[in-house]
N, C-alpha and C positions, 0 to 999 in steps of 0.2 A: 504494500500500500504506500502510495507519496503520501511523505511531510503534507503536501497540503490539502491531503483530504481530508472533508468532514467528517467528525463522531458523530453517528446518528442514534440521538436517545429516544427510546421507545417509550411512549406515556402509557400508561396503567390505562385500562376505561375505566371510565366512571364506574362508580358502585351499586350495583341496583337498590333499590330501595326496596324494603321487606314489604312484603304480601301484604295488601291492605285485608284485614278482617271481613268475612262475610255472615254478616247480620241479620237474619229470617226473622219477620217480622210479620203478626198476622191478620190480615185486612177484617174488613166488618162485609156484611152482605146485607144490600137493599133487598128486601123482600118483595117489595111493591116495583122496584125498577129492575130487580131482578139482576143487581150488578154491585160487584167489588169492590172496595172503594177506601180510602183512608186518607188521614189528613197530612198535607203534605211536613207537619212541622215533625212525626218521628224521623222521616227519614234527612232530615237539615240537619237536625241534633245529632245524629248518629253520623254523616259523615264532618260533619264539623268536626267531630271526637276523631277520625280515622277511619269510622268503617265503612263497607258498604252495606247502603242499605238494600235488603230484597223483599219486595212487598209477596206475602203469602199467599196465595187465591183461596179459597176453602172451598174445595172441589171433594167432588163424593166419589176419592180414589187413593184409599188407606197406602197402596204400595207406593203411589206418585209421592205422598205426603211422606213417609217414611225415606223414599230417598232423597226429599229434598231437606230432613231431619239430619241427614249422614253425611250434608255439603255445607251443611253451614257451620262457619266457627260460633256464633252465639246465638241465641234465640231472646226477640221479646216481645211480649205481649201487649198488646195496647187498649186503649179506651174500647169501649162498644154502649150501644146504648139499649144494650140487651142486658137479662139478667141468666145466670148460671141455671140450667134445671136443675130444680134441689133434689129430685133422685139420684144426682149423684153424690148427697151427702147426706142422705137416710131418712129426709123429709119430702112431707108434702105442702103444695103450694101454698102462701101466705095470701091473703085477699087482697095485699098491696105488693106481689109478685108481678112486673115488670115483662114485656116480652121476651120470650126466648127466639131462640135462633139456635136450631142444635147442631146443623154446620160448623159455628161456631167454638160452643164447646165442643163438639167431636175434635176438631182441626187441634183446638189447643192441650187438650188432655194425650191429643196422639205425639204432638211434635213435643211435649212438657217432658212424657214416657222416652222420647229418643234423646233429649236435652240429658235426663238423670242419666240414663243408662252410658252416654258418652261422655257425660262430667263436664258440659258445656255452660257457661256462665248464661246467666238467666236473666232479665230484667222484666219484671210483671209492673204493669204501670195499671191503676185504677180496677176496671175488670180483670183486668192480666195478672192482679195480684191475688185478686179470687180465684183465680182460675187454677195459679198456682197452690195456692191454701186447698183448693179440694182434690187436685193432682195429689196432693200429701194426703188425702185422707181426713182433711181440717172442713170445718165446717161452718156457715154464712149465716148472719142475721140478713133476714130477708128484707127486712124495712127499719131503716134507723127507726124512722117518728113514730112508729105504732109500737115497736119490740124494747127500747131503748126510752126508760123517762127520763125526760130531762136533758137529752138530748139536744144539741146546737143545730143549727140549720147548714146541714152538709151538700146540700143542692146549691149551691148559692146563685145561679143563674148569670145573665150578662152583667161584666164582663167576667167572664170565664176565667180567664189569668187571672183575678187580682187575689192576692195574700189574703184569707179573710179568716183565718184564725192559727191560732198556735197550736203546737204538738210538742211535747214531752218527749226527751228523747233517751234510751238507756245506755249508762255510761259503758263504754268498751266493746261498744257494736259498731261495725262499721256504719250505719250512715251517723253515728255521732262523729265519726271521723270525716267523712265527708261535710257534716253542717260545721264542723270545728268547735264543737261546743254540744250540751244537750237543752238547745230549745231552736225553735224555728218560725215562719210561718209560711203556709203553703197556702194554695186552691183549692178548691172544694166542688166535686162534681158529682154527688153519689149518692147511691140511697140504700146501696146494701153495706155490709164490711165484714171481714173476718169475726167468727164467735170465739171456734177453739181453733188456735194453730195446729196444721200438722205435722207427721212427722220431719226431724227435721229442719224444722221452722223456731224460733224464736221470734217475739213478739218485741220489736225492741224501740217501736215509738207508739204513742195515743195524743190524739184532742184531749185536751181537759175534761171533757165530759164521759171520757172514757174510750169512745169509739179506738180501733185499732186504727192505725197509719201508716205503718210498718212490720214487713215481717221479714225475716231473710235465714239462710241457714250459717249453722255456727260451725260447718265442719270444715276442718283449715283451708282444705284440698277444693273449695270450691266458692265459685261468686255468683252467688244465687240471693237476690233483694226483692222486694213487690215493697213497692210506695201506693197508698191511697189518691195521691193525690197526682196532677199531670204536668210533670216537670221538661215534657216535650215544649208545654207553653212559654216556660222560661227561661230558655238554656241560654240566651242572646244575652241576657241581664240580671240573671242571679246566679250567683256565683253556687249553692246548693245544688240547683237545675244543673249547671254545666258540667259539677265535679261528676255528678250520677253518670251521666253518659262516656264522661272520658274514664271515671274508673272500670266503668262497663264496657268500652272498646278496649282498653289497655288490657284486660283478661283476657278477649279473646286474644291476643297478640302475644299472649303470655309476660307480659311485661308488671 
C-alpha cells in the first residue's frame, strides 16, 4: 500500500432500538350499531408510555382470541358501559343491574385466562378492573347507591375527567408508589365496584366512603393493577394518570 493512501474507518450502524411493547387492548360492542368501537385516549396513553396499542375486536372465535392472547406483551382492559353478568360471581341480577354485553365478558375473562397463564402485566381500568376481580374468582356490588349506604356519588357525569373525590391509599403497594404518597384524587364513572377481592388480588386503595379503587396482585413476579377510576382521561396532565401507563408499558419491556 502507498504512504499516501487513505485509512478507511468502518462506522458501526446504528443501534436498533428495542421492540416496542404490544398492548391488546379490549374494545366495547354497539349492540344497536352492531360495531367495535373505543375511545381513542387508551391507545394515546399507551403509546405515549412506549407501547403499541392493538384495539381487541370481541368476535365469537375463542381460538382467534387465544392466539391473539399468545402475541401480545400486555393486556388491558378498559371502560364499557356495560355491567359484568353476575353468574359469573355466584349471583343473581340486582334491579339496578346495568346492561350486559356477554361478548364482552367472554373476550375479557378468555384473554384475563391467557394474561395469568403467560405472566403478562395486566392493567384493568374501571370495568376492566371488574373484570379482572371476577377473573380471580372476587366478587361485585352490583349498585353503589342501593347496596352501599352512605355512599358518595361515583357517576359523576360531565365532565368526565375532573378529580371529584379522594381515595385512600395503602402504604407499600404499588400504586402508593406510583401516586408518591397514600392519598389522591381521581374521576369517577361507575356504578358497580369490587365486594370481595380475589385470588391474588389485594385491595390497596378506597373512597372515603368505602367503595374499593384499587386492587392489584402482590406477587413479586408480576404487574397486575385494576384502578376504579379512568386514568386514560388524564395521562396529558396528571402526573398519577401518566406514571400508571409508563409503569405498565415498562413491564411489558421488562424494564
Amino acid at each position: 500500500m502507498s504512504n499516501d493512501a487513505t485509512t478507511r474507518v468502518l462506522t458501526p450502524p446504528p443501534a436498533q432500538s428495542a421492540r416496542r411493547p404490544i398492548v391488546g387492548i379490549t374494545t366495547r360492542l354497539d349492540l344497536k350499531e352492531d360495531t367495535y368501537y373505543l375511545g381513542r385516549q387508551y391507545a394515546d396513553a399507551v403509546a405515549a408510555a412506549g407501547g403499541v396499542p392493538l384495539y381487541i375486536p370481541l368476535i365469537d372465535d375463542r381460538e382467534a382470541l387465544q392466539a391473539l392472547g399468545s402475541q401480545i406483551d400486555a393486556l388491558m382492559l378498559g371502560g364499557s358501559n356495560s355491567d359484568i353478568d353476575p353468574k359469573y360471581y355466584g349471583e343473581e341480577p340486582h334491579a339496578a343491574l346495568g346492561a350486559v354485553v356477554p361478548a364482552r365478558d367472554e373476550a375479557d375473562l378468555l384473554l384475563l385466562k391467557c394474561a395469568e397463564d403467560r405472566g403478562l402485566p395486566v392493567l384493568g381500568i374501571c370495568f376492566g378492573m371488574q373484570s379482572l376481580n371476577v377473573s380471580r374468582g372476587g366478587t361485585l356490588v352490583q349498585d353503589i347507591a342501593a347496596q352501599i349506604p352512605g355512599a358518595y356519588k361515583h357517576d359523576q357525569g360531565i365532565p368526565v375527567d375532573r378529580p371529584s373525590h379522594a381515595i385512600v391509599i395503602e402504604k407499600d403497594s404499588l400504586i402508593a408508589n406510583l401516586a408518591g404518597g397514600l392519598a389522591a384524587r381521581v374521576n369517577s364513572t361507575h356504578h358497580q365496584s369490587v365486594k370481595e377481592a380475589g385470588r391474588n388480588l389485594l385491595v390497596t386503595a378506597r373512597a372515603k366512603d368505602g367503595v374499593v379503587e384499587a386492587i392489584e396482585d402482590p406477587r413479586p413476579d408480576r404487574f397486575v393493577l385494576g384502578v376504579q377510576w379512568h386514568p386514560e382521561w388524564g395521562w396529558e396532565r396528571e402526573e398519577l394518570s401518566r406514571r400508571i401507563f409508563q409503569a405498565f408499558v415498562d413491564a411489558a419491556t421488562g424494564k
